[in-house]
C-alpha positions in Angstrom: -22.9 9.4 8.7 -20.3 8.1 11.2 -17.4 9.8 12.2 -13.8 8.8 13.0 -10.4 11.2 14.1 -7.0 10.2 12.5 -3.7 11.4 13.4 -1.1 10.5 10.7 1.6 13.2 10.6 1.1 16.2 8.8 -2.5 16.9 7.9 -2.0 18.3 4.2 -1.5 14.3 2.9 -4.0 12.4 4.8 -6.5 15.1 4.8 -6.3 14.5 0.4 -6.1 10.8 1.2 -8.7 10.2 2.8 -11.5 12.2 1.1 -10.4 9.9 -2.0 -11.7 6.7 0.3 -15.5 5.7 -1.3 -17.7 6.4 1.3 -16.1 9.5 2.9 -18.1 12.2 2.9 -15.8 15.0 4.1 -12.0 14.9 5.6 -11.6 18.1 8.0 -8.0 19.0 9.1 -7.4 19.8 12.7 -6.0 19.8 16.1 -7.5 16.2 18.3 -6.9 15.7 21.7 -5.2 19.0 23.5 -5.5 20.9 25.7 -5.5 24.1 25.1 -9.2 25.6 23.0 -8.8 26.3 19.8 -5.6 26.3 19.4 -3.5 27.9 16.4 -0.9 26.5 14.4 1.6 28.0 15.3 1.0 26.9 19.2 0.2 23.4 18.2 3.7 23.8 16.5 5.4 24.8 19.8 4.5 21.6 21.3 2.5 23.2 24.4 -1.1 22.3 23.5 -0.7 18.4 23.1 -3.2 18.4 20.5 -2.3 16.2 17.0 -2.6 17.3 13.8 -5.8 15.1 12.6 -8.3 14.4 10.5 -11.6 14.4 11.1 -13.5 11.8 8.9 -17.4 11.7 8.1 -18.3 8.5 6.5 -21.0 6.6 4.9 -20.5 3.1 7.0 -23.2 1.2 4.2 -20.1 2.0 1.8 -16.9 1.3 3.8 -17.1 0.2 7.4 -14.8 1.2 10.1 -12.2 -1.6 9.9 -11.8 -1.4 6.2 -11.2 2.9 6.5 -8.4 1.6 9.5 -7.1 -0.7 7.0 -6.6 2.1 4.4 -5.5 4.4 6.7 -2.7 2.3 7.6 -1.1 2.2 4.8 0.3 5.6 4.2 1.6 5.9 7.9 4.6 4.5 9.4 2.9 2.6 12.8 6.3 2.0 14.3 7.6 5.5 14.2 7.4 7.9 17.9 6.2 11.5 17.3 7.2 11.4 13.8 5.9 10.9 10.1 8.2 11.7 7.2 10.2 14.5 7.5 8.1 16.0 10.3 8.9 15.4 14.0 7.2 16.3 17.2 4.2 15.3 19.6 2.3 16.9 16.9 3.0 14.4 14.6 2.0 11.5 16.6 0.2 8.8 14.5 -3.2 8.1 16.3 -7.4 6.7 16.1 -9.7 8.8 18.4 -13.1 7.5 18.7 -16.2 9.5 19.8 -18.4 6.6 19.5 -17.8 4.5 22.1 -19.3 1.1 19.4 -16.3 2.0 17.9 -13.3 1.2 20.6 -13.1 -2.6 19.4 -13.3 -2.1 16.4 -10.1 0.2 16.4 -8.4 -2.1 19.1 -9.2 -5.5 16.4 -7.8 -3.7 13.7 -4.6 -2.0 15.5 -3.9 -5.8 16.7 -4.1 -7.1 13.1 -1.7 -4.0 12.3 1.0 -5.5 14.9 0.4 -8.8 13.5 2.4 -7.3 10.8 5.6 -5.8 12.8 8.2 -7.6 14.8 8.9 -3.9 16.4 5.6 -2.0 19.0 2.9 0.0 17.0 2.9 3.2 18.1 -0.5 4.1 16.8 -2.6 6.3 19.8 -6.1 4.8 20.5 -8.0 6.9 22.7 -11.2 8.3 23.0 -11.6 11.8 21.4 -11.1 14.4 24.6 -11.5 17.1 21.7 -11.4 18.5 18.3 -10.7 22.0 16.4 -10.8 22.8 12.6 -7.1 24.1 11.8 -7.3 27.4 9.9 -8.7 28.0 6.5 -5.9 27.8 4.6 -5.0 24.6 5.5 -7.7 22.8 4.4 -7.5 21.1 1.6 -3.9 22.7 1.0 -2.2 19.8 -1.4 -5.6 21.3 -3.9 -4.2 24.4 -3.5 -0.7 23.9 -3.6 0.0 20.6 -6.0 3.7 21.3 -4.6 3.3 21.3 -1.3 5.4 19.3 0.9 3.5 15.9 1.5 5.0 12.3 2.9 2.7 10.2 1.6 3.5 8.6 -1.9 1.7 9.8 -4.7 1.2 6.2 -5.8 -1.2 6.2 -2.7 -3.3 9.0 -4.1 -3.4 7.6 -7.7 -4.2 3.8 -5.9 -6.8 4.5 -3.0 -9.7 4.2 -4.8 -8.7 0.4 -6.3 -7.7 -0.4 -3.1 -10.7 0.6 -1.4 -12.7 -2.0 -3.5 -10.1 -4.9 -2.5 -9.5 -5.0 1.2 -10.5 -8.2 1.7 -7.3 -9.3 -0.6 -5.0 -6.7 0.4 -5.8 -7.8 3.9 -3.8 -10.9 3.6 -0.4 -9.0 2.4 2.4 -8.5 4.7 4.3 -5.1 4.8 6.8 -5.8 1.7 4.4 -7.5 -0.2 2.1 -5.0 0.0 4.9 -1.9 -0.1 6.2 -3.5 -3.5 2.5 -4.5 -5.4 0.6 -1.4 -3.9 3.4 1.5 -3.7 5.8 0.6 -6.9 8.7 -0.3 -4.1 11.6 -2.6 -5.4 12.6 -6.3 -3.1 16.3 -6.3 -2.7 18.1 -8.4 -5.2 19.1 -11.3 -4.2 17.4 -11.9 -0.7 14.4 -12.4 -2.6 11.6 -15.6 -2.4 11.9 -16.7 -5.9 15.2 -15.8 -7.4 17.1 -19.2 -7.1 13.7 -21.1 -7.5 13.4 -23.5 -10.3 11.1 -26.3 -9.4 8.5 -26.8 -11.6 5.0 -25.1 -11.0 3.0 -21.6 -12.0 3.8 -18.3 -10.3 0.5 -16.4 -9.9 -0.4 -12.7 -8.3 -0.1 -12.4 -4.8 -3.4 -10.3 -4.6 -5.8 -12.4 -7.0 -4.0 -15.4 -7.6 -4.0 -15.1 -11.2 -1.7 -16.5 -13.2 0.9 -14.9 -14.6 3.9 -16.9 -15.6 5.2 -21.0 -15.1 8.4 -22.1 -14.6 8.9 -23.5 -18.1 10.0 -19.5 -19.0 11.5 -18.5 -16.0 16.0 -18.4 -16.1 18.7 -17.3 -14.5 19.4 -14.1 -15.8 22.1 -12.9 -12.8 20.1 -10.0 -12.0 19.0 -11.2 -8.6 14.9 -11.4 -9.0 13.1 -13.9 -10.9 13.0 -13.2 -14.6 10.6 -14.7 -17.2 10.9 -15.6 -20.9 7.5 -14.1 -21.1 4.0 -14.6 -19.3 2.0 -17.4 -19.7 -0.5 -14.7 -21.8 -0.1 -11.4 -22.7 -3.5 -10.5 -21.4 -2.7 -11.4 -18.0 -0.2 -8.2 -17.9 -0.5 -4.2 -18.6 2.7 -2.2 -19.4 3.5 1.1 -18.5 6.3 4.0 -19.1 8.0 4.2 -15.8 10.6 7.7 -16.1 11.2 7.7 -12.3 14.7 7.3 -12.9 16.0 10.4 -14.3 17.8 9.7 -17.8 16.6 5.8 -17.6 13.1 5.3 -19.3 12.0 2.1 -18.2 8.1 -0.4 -18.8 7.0 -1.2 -15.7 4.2 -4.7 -15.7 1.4 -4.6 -13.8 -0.9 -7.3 -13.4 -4.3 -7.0 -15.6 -6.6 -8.1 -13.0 -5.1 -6.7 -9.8 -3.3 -3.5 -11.2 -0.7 -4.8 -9.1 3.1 -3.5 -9.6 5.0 -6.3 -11.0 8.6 -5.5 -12.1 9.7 -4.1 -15.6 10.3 -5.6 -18.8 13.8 -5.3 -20.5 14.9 -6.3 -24.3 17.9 -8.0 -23.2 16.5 -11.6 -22.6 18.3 -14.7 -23.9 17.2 -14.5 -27.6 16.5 -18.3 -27.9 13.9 -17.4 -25.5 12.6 -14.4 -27.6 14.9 -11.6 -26.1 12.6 -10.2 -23.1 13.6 -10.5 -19.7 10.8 -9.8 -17.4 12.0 -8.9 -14.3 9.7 -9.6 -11.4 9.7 -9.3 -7.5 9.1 -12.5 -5.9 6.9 -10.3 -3.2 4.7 -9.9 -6.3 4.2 -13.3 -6.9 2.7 -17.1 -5.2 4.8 -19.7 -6.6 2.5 -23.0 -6.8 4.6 -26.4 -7.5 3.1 -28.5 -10.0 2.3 -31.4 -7.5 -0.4 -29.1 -6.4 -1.5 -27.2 -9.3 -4.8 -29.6 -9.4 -5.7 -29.6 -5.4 -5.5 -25.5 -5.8 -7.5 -25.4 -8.8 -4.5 -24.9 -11.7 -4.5 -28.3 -12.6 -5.2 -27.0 -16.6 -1.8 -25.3 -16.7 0.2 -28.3 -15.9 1.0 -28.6 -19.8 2.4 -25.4 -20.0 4.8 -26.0 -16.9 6.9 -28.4 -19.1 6.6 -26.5 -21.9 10.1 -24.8 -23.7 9.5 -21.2 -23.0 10.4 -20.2 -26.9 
């Protein structure tokens, strides 16, 4: 086993989050890097310890190595945010990777760099080695188990997800933050100042994640909504649909893609009906648009019938 300390804003959250990652054995909450010995709560509250609330991380390194845990473990923090995580503010909440191994330092540097690759503003992730660490109280551990209700600021699409994520890094990797927010977390592009919405060439739109694809240009319209929307996909295989009732009152189908699990868009019944009367409404984040001059260099070239084909 291998062991790793991360500082993500309130413990409840990550502490669940993380022992859902493959290959962690056990995720301890705690106090990292005070001052004072074994502190309580309540003093870690009162901002006169310095310690962070943390997580300490036993994993199985022939499972998930270090950079891919990091990886994972960035997703459900905000990097850019100063002594604060959701609703919680203080030193305490400080987002932060404490190493006791000292193999482990660029490892953790390499992978906070990659992290900033991804930010116009400063990460403001700690990376330091571990000065110390001390299990919080009992009833702390493991609290969201306890208390399904409990306050907690990372999405629940995070806990529902980590496990498919865990088993594609390598092509989540290459997502920047919106692409990622919108295919991984359910979030919505804003109309309009979107990639694809006034795009019309000719060519295939595939997943962003697997680069499967999912719909040509022969069904795509203008359907004034401000995303791209499709007559329908290029097969119905290539797409899952779901009830979405996150809006209170407005029962919606959210698409996913089949292969990826990926969060598409939703599919309305209010489509031009020359076109069949479906209107698939998808964020461009969610999708690689390939023109058809290239379909054959980047291994499409058998869909090239189907980008000149009537979508109806």
């Amino acid at each position: 086993m291998k062991a790793i300390y991360l500082a993500g804003g309130c413990f409840w959250g990550i502490q669940k989050y993380l022992s859902l990652i493959p290959g962690v054995r056990s995720a301890q909450a705690g106090y990292a890097n005070g001052s004072t010995p074994n502190p309580t709560y309540e003093q870690v509250c009162r901002s006169t310890t310095g310690a962070a609330e943390a997580v300490s991380v036993e994993y199985d390194d022939a499972i998930i190595d270090l950079g891919d845990l990091l990886y994972l473990f960035f997703q459900v923090i905000d990097p850019i945010a100063v002594d604060r995580q959701g609703n919680d503010v203080g030193t305490q909440y400080r987002t932060g990777v404490y190493w006791a191994d000292p193999a482990d330092e660029p490892i953790v540097v390499s992978s906070l760099a990659e992290l900033q690759a991804r930010y116009r503003e400063p990460v403001a992730v700690e990376a330091k080695p571990l000065a110390s660490f001390y299990p919080a109280e009992d009833y702390h551990q493991e609290y969201l188990a306890k208390n399904p209700s409990g306050y907690c600021h990372i999405p629940a699409t995070a806990f529902a997800s980590v496990k498919r994520w865990a088993g594609q890094v390598g092509r989540l990797r290459a997502l920047d933050a919106r692409q990622f927010a919108v295919t991984q977390l359910g979030a919505t592009e804003p109309p309009f100042a979107n990639e694809y919405d006034a795009t019309f060439e000719p060519g295939v739109y595939v997943d962003v994640v697997t680069g499967e694809p999912l719909f040509v240009s022969s069904a795509k319209f203008d359907s004034g909504c401000g995303w791209p929307a499709f007559a329908k996909p290029i097969d119905p295989a290539v797409l899952t649909e779901h009830a979405d009732r996150t809006i209170p009152g407005r029962p919606r189908v959210e698409v996913r893609a089949a292969g990826s699990g990926a969060h598409l868009g939703h599919v309305f019944s209010d489509g031009p009906q020359e076109l069949g009367g479906l209107r698939y409404c998808i964020n461009s984040a969610a999708l690689r648009f390939i023109p058809a001059d290239q379909l054959e260099t980047k291994g499409y070239g058998h869909l090239l019938p189907l980008v000149d084909t009537p979508a109806a």
